[in-house]
Each structure stands twice: as C-alpha cells, then as structure tokens.
C-alpha positions in Angstrom: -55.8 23.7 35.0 -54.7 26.9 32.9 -51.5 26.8 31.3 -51.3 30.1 30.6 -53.1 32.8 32.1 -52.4 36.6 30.5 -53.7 40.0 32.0 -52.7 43.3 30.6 -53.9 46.3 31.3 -53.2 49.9 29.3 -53.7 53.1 28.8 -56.7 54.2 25.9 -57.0 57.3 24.9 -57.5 60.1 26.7 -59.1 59.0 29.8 -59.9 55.6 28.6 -58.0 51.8 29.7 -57.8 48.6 28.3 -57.8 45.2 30.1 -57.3 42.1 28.3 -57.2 38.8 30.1 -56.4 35.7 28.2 -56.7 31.9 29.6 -54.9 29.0 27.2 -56.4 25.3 28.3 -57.6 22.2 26.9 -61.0 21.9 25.9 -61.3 18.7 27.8 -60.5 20.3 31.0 -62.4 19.5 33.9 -62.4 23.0 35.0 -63.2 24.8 31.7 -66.6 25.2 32.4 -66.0 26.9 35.8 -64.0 29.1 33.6 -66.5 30.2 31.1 -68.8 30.3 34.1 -66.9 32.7 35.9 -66.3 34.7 32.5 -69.8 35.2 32.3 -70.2 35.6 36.3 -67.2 38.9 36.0 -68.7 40.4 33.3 -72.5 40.2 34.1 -70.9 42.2 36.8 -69.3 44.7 35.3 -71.9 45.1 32.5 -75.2 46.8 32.0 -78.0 44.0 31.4 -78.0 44.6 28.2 -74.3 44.7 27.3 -74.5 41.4 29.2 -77.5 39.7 27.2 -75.4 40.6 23.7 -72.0 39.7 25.2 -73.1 36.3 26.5 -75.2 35.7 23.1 -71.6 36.4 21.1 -70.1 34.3 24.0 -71.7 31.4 23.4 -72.0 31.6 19.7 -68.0 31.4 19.7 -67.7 29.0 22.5 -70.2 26.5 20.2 -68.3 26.7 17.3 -65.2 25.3 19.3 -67.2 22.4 20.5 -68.0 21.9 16.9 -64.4 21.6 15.9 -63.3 19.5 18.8 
C-alpha cells in the first residue's frame, strides 16, 4: 500500500493551475502496477491522444529504468 500519497494543487499564471500528485511505495508492492495502471488510466483521460501516446512513451521509459536499478 502507499506510504505516502501527496496532491497539491496551485495557482499558474494568469489563468493557468498546477496539480502535482505524488505516490511513495515499494517497488515490490503488490499493488504498484494497479498504480501505474491507473496513472496511465487518469491521464489517457485527461489527455488528447497524442499527449497521451508521448506521455505514456516517457512513462514507461522512466518506469524501466527503475526496474533496471532494482
């Protein structure tokens, strides 16, 4: 399960916001992939198509190079 789970949202300029969520948890966790799942799930949501294809290609690039150095 999570240890730590952040959100935080604020103002951008002008009309613009921010939201940053953040999730701390071990890599072994039997629920991490539902995370990163539902990572992808939220933001192929929120996203155009194609912010979504280049999103989930820099996704899993970053999420491979942590397998790598477990």
């Amino acid at each position: 399960m999570p240890s730590k789970i952040i959100v935080k949202t604020t103002p951008g300029e002008g009309s613009r916001v921010k939201l940053a969520m953040s999730f701390e948890f071990d890599s072994d966790d039997p629920q991490a992939e539902r995370i990163y799942r539902g990572f992808g799930l939220m933001l192929k949501e929120a996203l155009t198509p194609d912010e979504a294809h280049v999103f989930m290609d820099r996704f899993e690039a970053a999420r491979a190079r942590l397998v790598k150095r477990a």
